[in-house]
C-alpha positions, 0 to 999 in steps of 0.5 A: 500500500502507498503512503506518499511516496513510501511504501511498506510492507503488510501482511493480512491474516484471516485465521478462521473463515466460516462457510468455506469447506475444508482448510486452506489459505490464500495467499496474496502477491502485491509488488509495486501496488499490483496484484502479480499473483493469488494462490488457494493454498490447500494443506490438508494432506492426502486423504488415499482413497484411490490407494484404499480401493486397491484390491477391494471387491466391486460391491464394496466400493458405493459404500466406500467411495460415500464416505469421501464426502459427507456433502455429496455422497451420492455423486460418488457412488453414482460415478463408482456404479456406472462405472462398475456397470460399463466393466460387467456390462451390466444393463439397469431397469428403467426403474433403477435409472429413474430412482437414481435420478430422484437419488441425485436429486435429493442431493442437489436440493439438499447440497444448493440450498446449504450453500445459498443459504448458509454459506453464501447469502451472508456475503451479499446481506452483510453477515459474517454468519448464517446465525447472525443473518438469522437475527434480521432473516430468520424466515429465509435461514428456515426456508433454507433448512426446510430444503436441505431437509427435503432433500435429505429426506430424497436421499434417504428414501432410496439410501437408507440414510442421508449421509453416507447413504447405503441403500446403493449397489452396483445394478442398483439399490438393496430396496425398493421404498413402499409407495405410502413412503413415496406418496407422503414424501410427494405431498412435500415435494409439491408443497415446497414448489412455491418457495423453490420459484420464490428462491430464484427470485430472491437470489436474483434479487440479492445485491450481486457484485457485476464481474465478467470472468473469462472462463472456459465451461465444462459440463455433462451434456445429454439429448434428452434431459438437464444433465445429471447422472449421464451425458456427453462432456461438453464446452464452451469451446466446442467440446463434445467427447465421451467420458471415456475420452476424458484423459486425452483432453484433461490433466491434473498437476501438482502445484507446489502450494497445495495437497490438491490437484489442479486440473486443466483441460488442453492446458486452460483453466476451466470451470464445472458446477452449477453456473457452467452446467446451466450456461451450457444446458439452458434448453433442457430447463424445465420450463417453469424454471425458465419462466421463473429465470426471466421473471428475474433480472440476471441472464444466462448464459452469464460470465459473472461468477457471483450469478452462481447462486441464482444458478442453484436455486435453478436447479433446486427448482428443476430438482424439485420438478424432476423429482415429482415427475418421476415419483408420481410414476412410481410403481414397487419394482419385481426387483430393485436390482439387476444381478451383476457377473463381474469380469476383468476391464476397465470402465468410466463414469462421470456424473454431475455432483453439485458443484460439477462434474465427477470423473471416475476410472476403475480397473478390474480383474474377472473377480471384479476386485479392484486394481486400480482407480482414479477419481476426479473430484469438481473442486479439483478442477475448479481449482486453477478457475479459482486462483485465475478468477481471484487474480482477475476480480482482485485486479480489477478491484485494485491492489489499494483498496483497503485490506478487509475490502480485498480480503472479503471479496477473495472470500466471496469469490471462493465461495462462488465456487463452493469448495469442497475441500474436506468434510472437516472444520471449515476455514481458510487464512489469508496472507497478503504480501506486499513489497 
């Protein structure tokens, strides 16, 4: 920062960050009143998981992979059973293709509304806290409960539980809920459409930071339907692959200031998640969703990042709709399941988890043990869109803007994004520079 004609040093230290998943630091690079570098340092060390499914059977694998993330279990083991399946060659019933939508769906609900309501929102009402908006907005803090609540009640119709569910196999589920279940859990899903629409409203209403991104988006693509557990990979770019095709396009890098890995796509930084999904999948929206996006006063496809959380109550909204359709059509199955014959080969799966796109490699032997496996998780992927994104926004907003001022922006601009960098306490330091 200058003062006259001096300058000096300043180091900026935020110990604890709430609302931001995992720990981590950023550190932030200011030479001759510039900002030259911004790096999301992630230092928690590595937690294995690929190396702990070496020379596992097939069927312990769902159960295993759910414990990754108590947010997004759901993402996990749908990537790991398609996966599975395209080795076995194994075909579902429309039934279990179905229940696994309104599985994911559950997910989206439970994981979108957490994060609008809980972790964002403060940013943009002045709130350090989600407890403290509560004081001034306890309604809108318990419409926020209310859905993550329904939608842990979705995943437990058909997990058995909401965290770390265990209802999931590879050819589909171990039971088949009863149709009184589902009709009660209908009645709740129709009762919560009013505050889904009103949701988008409202976040689109909020007093969102104007900021344009460059940013290559990458997302599932299906024909027939809002992407969610099948498709093609897609971008911005022109992008239209198989996910088996995923490596030829895709790599991962370790960078000296973090656990986690970064990926790239042909070299880029690019982004997955909600924002990139809808900007690239606008036409499959239900279209009460779209009527509800147009009443409002942000457009897609947008490069504004802050846009993201009017992006999730969209697809809260579509998730809902989704999930309605396909339980009034819901009828107990002869079977919940189709019998897998396990056999040696090498599969993929790559689902939309919801902050974007899942990636996952096994390989098997003809018992169907595993010999190796690889998993690509959205934040790793974001990650390189995020530090590009911060130096971008923190550029533009000027190395002399007052410290707090930077330091509360980089915050709001990583949780754009919402990281899922561990399951654990959540904070972040940051540590400002300046020479």
């Amino acid at each position: 920062m200058t003062d006259g004609a001096a300058t000096r040093s300043i180091n900026i230290t935020v110990p604890v960050l709430a609302r931001v998943e995992g720990e981590g630091a950023l550190d932030i690079c200011i030479e001759q009143d510039r900002i030259v570098a911004a790096h999301l340092r992630i230092y928690e060390p590595p937690r294995l998981f690929e190396k702990f499914l070496e020379g596992r059977a097939w069927h312990e694998v769902p159960d295993m992979v759910a414990r990754i993330c108590g947010i997004c279990p759901v993402a996990y083991q749908m990537s790991a059973v398609h996966a599975l399946e395209a080795i076995f060659g194994t075909v579902v019933a429309p039934w279990v293709r179905a229940m696994r939508r309104v599985l994911y769906c559950g997910e989206w609900i439970e994981s979108h509304s957490l994060h609008i309501h809980l972790l964002a929102a403060p940013d943009f009402l002045g709130y350090a806290s989600a407890i403290e908006m509560s004081k001034d907005y306890p309604e809108i803090v318990r419409r926020g409960l209310r859905l993550q609540e329904l939608g842990n009640a979705l995943i437990r119709l058909l997990g058995g539980r909401s965290v770390h569910p265990v209802g999931v196999r590879v050819g589909g589920f171990y039971h088949a809920p009863g149709t009184g279940e589902v009709a009660e859990l209908l009645d709740r899903l129709r009762a919560a459409l009013p505050e889904a629409e009103a949701l988008i409203a409202w976040t689109a209403s909020l007093d969102l930071p104007e900021s344009a991104t460059p940013a290559i988006t990458v997302a599932l693509r299906h024909g027939d339907e809002y992407p969610m557990n099948e498709g093609r990979i897609v971008s911005s770019t022109g992008l239209d692959i198989a996910i088996a095709d995923y490596e030829r396009h895709f790599a991962e890098s370790q960078e000296a200031h973090s656990t986690a890995l970064f990926s790239r796509f042909d070299g880029q930084p690019y982004l997955v998640g909600p924002l990139a999904r809808l900007n690239l999948n606008l036409d499959q929206l239900d279209p009460a969703v779209r009527r509800a996006l147009d009443a409002g006063s942000v457009r897609f496809p947008s490069a504004n990042m802050f846009h993201s959380i009017v992006a999730r109550a969209a697809e809260i909204h579509q998730a809902l709709l989704e999930a309605i359709a396909l339980l009034e059509a819901y009828v107990v199955p002869d079977a919940p399941y189709t019998e897998v014959t396990p056999r040696a080969g090498v599969g993929y799966g790559c689902t939309e988890a919801p902050r974007g796109i899942l990636w996952h490699r096994y390989e098997t032997d003809a018992a169907g043990r595993i010999l190796s496996a690889r998993i690509v998780p959205p934040t790793s992927q974001n990650q390189a869109q995020i530090e590009a994104d911060l130096l971008h926004t923190l550029q533009t907003l000027g190395a002399d803007s007052p410290p707090e001022q930077l330091r509360l922006r980089a915050e709001q601009v990583i949780r754009n994004y919402d990281p899922c960098i561990s399951c654990a306490t959540h904070f972040l330091k940051l540590n400002v520079r300046r020479t």
